[in-house]
C-alpha positions as a Markdown table, in Angstrom:
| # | Residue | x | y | z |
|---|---|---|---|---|
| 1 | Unk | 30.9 | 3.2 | -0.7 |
| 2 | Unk | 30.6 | 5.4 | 2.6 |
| 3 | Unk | 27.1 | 4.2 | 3.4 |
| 4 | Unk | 28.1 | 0.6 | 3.2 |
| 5 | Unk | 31.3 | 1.5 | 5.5 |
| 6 | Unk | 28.2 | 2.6 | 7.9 |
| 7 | Unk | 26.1 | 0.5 | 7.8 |
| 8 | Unk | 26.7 | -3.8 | 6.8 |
| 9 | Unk | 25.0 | -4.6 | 3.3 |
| 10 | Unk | 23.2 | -7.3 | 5.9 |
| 11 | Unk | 21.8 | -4.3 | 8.0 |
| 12 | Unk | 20.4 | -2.4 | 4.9 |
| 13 | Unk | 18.7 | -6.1 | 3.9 |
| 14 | Unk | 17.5 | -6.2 | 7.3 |
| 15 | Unk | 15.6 | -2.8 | 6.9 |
| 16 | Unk | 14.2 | -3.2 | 3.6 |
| 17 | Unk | 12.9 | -6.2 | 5.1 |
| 18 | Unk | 11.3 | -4.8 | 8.0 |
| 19 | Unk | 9.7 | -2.0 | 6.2 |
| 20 | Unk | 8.0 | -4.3 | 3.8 |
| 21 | Unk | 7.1 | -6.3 | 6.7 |
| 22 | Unk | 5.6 | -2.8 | 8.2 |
| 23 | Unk | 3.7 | -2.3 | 5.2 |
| 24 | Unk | 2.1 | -5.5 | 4.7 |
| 25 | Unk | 1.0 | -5.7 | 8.5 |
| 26 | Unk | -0.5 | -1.7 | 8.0 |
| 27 | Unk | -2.5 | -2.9 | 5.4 |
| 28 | Unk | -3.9 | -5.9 | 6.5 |
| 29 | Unk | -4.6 | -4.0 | 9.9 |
| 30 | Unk | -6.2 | -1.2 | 8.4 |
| 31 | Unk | -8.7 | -3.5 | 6.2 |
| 32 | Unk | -9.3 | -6.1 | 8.9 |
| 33 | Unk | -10.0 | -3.0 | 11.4 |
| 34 | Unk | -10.7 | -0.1 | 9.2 |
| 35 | Unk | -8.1 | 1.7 | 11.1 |
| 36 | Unk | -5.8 | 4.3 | 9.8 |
| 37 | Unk | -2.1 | 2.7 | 8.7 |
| 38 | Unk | -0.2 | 5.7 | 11.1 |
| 39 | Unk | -1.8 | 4.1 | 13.9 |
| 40 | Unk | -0.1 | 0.4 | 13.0 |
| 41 | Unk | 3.2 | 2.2 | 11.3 |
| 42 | Unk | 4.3 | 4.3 | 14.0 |
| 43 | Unk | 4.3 | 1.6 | 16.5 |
| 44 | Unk | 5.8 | -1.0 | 13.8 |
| 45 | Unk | 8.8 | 1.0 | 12.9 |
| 46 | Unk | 8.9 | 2.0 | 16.8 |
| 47 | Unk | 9.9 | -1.6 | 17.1 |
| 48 | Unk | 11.7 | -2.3 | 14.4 |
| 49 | Unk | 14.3 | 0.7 | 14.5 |
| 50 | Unk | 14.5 | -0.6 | 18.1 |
| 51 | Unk | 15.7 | -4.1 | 16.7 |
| 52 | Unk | 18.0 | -2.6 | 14.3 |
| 53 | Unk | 19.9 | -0.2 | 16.8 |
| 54 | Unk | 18.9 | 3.4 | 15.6 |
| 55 | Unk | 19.8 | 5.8 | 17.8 |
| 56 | Unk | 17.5 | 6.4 | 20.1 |
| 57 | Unk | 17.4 | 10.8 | 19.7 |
| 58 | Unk | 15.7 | 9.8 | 16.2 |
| 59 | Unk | 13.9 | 6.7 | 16.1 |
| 60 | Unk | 10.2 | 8.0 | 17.0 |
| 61 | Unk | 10.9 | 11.0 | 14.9 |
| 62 | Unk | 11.6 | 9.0 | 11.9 |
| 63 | Unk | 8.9 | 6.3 | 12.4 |
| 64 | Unk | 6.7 | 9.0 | 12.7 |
| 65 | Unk | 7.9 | 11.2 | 9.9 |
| 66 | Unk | 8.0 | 8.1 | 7.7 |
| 67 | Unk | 4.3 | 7.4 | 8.7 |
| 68 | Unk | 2.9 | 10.8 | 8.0 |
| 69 | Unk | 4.4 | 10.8 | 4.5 |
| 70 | Unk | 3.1 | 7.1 | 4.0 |
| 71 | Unk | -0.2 | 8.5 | 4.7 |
| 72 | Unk | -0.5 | 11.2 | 2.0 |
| 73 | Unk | -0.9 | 8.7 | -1.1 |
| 74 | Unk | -3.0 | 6.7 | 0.7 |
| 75 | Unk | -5.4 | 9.5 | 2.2 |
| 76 | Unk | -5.5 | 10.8 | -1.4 |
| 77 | Unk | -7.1 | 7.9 | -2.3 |
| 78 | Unk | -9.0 | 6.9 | 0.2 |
| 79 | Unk | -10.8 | 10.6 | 0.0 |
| 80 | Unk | -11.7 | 10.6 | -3.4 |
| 81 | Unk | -13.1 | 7.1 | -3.1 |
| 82 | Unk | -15.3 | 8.0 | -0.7 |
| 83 | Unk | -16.1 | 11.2 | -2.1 |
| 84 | Unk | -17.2 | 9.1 | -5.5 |
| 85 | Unk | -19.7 | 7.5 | -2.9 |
| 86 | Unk | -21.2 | 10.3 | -1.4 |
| 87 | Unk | -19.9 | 10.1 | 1.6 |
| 88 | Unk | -17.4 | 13.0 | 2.3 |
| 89 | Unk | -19.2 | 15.9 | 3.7 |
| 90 | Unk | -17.3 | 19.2 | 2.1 |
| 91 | Unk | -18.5 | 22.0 | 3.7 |
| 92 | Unk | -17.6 | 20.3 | 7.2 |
| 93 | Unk | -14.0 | 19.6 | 5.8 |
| 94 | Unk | -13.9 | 23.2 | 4.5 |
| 95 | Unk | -15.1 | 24.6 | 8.2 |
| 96 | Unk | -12.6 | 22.6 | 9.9 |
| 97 | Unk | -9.7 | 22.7 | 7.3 |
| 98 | Unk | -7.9 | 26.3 | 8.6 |
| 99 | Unk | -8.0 | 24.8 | 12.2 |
| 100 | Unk | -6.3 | 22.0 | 11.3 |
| 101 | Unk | -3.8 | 23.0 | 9.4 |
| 102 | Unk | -3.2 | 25.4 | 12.4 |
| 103 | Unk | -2.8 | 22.2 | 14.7 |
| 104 | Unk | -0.5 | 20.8 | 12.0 |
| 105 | Unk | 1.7 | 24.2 | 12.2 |
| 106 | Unk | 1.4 | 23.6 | 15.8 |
| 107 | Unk | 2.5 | 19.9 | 16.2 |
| 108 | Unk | 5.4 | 20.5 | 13.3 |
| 109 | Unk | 6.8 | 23.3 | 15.1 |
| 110 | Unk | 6.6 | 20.9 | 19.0 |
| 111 | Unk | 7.9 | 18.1 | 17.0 |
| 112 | Unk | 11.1 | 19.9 | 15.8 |
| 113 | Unk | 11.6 | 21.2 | 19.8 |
| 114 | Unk | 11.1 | 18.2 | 21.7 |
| 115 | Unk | 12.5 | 14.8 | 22.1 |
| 116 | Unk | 11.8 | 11.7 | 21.1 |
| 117 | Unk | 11.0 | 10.5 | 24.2 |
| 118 | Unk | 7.8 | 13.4 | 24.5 |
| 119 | Unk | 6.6 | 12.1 | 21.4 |
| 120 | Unk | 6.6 | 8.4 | 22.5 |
| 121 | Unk | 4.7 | 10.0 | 25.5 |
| 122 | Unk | 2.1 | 11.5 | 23.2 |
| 123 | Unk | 1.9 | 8.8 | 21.8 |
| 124 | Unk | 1.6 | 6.5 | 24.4 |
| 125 | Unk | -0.5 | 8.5 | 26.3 |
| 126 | Unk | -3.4 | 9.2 | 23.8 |
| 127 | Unk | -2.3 | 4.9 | 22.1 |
| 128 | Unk | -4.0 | 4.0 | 25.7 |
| 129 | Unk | -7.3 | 6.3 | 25.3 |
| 130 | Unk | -7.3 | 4.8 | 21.9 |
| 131 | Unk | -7.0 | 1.1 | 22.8 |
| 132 | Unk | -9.7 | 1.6 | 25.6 |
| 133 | Unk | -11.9 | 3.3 | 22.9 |
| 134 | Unk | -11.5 | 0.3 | 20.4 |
| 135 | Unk | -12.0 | -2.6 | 23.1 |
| 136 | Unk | -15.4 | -0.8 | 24.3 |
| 137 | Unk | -17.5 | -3.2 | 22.6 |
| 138 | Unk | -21.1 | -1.2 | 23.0 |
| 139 | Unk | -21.8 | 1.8 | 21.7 |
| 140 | Unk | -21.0 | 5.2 | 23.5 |
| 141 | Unk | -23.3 | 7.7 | 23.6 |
| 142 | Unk | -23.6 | 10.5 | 21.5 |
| 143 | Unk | -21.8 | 13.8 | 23.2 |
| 144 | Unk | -23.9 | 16.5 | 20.9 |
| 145 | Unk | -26.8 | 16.6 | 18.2 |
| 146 | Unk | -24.1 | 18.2 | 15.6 |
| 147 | Unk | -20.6 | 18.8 | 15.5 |
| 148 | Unk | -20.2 | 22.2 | 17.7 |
| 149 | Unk | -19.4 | 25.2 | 16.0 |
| 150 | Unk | -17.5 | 28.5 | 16.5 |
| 151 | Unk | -14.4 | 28.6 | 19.1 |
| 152 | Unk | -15.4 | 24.9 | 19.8 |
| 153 | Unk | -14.9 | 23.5 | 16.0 |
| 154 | Unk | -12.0 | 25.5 | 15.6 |
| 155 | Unk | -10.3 | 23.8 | 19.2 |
| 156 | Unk | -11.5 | 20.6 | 18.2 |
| 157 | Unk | -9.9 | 21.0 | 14.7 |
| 158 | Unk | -6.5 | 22.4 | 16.0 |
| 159 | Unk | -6.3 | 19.5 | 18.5 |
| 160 | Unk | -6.7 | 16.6 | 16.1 |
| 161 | Unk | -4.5 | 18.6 | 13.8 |
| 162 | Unk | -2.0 | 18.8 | 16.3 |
| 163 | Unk | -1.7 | 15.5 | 18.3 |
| 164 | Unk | -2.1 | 13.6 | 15.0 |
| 165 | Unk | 1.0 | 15.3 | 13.5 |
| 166 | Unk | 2.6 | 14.4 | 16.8 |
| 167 | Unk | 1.6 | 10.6 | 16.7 |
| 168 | Unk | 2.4 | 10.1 | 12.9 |
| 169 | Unk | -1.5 | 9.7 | 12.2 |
| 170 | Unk | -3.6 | 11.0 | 9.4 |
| 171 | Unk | -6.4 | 12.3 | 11.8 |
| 172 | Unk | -9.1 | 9.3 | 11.7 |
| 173 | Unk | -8.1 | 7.3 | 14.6 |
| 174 | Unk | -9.2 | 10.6 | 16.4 |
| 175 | Unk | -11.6 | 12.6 | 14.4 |
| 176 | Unk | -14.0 | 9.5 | 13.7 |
| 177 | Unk | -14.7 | 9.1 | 17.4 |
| 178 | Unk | -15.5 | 12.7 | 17.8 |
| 179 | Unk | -17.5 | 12.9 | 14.6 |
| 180 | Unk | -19.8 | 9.8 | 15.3 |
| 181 | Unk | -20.2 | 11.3 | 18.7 |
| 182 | Unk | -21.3 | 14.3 | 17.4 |
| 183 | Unk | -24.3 | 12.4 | 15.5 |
| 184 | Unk | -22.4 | 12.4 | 12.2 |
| 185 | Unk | -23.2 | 9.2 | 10.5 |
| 186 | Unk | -20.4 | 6.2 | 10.8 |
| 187 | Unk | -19.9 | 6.3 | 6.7 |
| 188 | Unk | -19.6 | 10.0 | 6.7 |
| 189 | Unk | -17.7 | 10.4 | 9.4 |
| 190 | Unk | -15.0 | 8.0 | 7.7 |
| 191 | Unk | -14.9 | 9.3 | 4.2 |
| 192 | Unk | -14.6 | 12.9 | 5.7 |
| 193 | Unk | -11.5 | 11.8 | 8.3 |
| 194 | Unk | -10.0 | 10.4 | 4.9 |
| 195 | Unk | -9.7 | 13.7 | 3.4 |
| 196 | Unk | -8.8 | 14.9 | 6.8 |
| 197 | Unk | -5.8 | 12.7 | 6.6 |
| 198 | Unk | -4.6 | 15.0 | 3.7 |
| 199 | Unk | -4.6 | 17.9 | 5.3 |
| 200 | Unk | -2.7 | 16.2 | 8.3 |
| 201 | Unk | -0.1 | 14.7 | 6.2 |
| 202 | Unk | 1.0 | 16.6 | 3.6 |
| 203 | Unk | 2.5 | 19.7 | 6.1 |
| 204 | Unk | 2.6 | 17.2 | 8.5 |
| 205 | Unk | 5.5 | 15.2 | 6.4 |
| 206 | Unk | 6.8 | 18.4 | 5.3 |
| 207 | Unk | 7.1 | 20.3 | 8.5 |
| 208 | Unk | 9.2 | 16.2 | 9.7 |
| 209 | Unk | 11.3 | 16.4 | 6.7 |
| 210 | Unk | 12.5 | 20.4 | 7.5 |
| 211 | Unk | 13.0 | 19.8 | 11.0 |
| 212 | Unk | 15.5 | 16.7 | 10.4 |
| 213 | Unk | 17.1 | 18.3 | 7.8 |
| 214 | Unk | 21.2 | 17.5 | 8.3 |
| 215 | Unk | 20.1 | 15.7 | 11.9 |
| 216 | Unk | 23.0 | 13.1 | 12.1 |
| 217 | Unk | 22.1 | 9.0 | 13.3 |
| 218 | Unk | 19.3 | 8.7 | 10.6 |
| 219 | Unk | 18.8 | 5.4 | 9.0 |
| 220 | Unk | 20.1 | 5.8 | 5.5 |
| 221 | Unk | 18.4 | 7.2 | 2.6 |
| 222 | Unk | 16.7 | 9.7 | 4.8 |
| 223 | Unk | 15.5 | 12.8 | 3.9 |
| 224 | Unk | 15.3 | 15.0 | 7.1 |
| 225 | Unk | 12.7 | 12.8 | 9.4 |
| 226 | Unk | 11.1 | 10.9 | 6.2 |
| 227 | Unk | 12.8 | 7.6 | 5.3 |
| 228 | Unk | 12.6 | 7.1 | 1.9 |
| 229 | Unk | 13.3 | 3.2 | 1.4 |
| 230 | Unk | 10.4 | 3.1 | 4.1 |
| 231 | Unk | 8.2 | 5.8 | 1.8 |
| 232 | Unk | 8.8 | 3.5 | -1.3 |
| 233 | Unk | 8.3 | 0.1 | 0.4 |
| 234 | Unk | 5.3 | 0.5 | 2.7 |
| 235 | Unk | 3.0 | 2.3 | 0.5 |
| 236 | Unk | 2.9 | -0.6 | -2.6 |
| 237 | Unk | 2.3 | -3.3 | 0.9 |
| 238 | Unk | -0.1 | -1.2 | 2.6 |
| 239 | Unk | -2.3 | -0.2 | -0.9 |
| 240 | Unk | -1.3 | -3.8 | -1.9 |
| 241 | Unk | -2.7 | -5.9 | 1.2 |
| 242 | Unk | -5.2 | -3.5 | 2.5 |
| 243 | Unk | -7.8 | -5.1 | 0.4 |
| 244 | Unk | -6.9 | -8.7 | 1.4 |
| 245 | Unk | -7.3 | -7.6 | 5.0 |
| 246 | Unk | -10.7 | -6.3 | 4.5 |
| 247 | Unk | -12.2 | -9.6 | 2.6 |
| 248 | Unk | -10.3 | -11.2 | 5.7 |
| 249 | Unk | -12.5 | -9.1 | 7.5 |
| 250 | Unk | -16.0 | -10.2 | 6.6 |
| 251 | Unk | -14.9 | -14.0 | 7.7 |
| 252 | Unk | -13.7 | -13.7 | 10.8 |
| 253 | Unk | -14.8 | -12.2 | 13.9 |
| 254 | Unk | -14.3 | -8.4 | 13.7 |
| 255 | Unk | -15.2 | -7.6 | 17.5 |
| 256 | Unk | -12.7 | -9.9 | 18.7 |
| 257 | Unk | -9.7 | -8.1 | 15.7 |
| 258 | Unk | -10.5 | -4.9 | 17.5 |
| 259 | Unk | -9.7 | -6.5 | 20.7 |
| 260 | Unk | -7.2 | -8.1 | 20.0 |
| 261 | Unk | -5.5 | -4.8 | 18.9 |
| 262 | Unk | -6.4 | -2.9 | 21.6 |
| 263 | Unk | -4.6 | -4.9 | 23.1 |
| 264 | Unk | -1.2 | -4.9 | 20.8 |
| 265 | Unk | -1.9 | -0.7 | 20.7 |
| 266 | Unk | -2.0 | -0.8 | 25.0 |
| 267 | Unk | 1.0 | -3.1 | 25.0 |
| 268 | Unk | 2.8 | -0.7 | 22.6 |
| 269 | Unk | 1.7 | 2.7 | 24.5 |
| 270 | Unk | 2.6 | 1.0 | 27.8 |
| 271 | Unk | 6.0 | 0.1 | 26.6 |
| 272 | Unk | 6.7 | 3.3 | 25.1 |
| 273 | Unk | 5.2 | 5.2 | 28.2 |
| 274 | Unk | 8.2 | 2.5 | 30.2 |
| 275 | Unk | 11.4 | 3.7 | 28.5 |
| 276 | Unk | 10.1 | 7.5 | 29.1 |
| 277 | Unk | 9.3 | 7.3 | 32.7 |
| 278 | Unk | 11.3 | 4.8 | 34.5 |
């Protein structure tokens, strides 16, 4: 079989393993921290197709690829969730929707331009504001009385749009922050970044899969920049041990879990920021 005379029967083991393993650690992260999983997958697979000797012109494009179409199942049901709460605002996803999906177009057409050393940049660069955001243990202080709207909504939009696509995220690790800033309640704010993720991910995964399309090095069984053992494997962990992480969650110290992953996420972004610059 040619992909065997590629790559060792032990080597394909070795990845299924490692993208379970990315999974399950996703989903315990995101319940224990109610973060969303692009923010733990990217870095995961970062590491892991590092261990496994994927070429380095492709890795970040596939781990973030991989993520963004990881996210779509899991922002679908995350939004109608909390949506069957109450707690999606509508007409603020509808006034922000054609801006992101702009920033999407945006940070699909970058991604298929640049790389993957600019996207470990981006992402190491905005992992950092991130990881200082999440070990700030006191509340900051609110920015505006409601979200702004006209050119400003639209820029806001475009840029979460856009850097999430080029990150691998489903838009929560970025648009929570500015929502809750913007007086939108916590619950709200999270419910309506879930339904953000949709928007982000779906084009988002599309826009990876088009741009790797026929791009040679790719871990096997990938379509373009999506890899589909990882598609098939770290969704079932992630939906799977999400809600073990967040019963975890009520027993243990939570400020101390967001700490403590501040610090992996600075570690990460520091390391990627390291094979880019020096």
């Amino acid at each position: 079989m040619e992909l065997l005379d590629q790559y060792s029967l032990s080597w394909i083991i070795g990845l299924v393993v490692a993208l379970s393993v990315t999974g399950v650690i996703a989903g315990l992260m995101a319940g224990l921290l109610g973060v969303g999983g692009g923010i733990v997958i990217v870095p995961v697979l970062y590491h892991l197709f590092t261990l496994l000797g994927i070429d380095e012109s492709v890795k970040m494009h596939v781990a973030v690829g991989t993520s963004l179409a990881t996210i779509i199942p899991t922002s679908l049901r995350s939004a109608r969730a909390h949506a069957n709460k109450g707690n999606l605002d509508s007409a603020l996803l509808k006034s922000l929707a054609p801006s992101l999906l702009f920033g999407v177009l945006i940070g699909t057409l970058v991604s298929g331009l640049v790389s993957g050393q600019v996207l470990s940049l981006v992402f190491g660069v905005i992992g950092l504001l991130v990881a200082a955001n999440m070990a700030i243990s006191k509340e900051p202080a609110a920015l505006a009385d409601t979200l702004p709207r006209g050119m400003v909504r639209h820029s806001i939009g475009t840029g979460i749009g856009g850097f999430s696509t080029l990150m691998g995220i489903g838009g929560g690790t970025l648009s929570v922050p500015v929502l809750t800033r913007c007086q939108v309640p916590m619950h709200r704010a999270v419910g309506t970044a879930a339904a953000i993720g949709i928007f982000i991910s779906v084009p988002g995964a599309l826009g990876f899969l088009i741009n790797g399309w026929g791009v040679p090095e790719r871990p096997p069984f990938s379509l373009g920049y999506v890899n589909l053992i990882g598609f098939a494997l770290i969704v079932p962990m992630t939906l799977w041990t999400a809600p073990i992480g967040a019963r975890i969650a009520h027993a243990i110290n939570a400020r101390l879990l967001r700490q403590l992953f501040a610090v992996f996420l600075f570690i990460t972004a520091v390391r990627m920021l390291y094979g880019v610059l020096v």
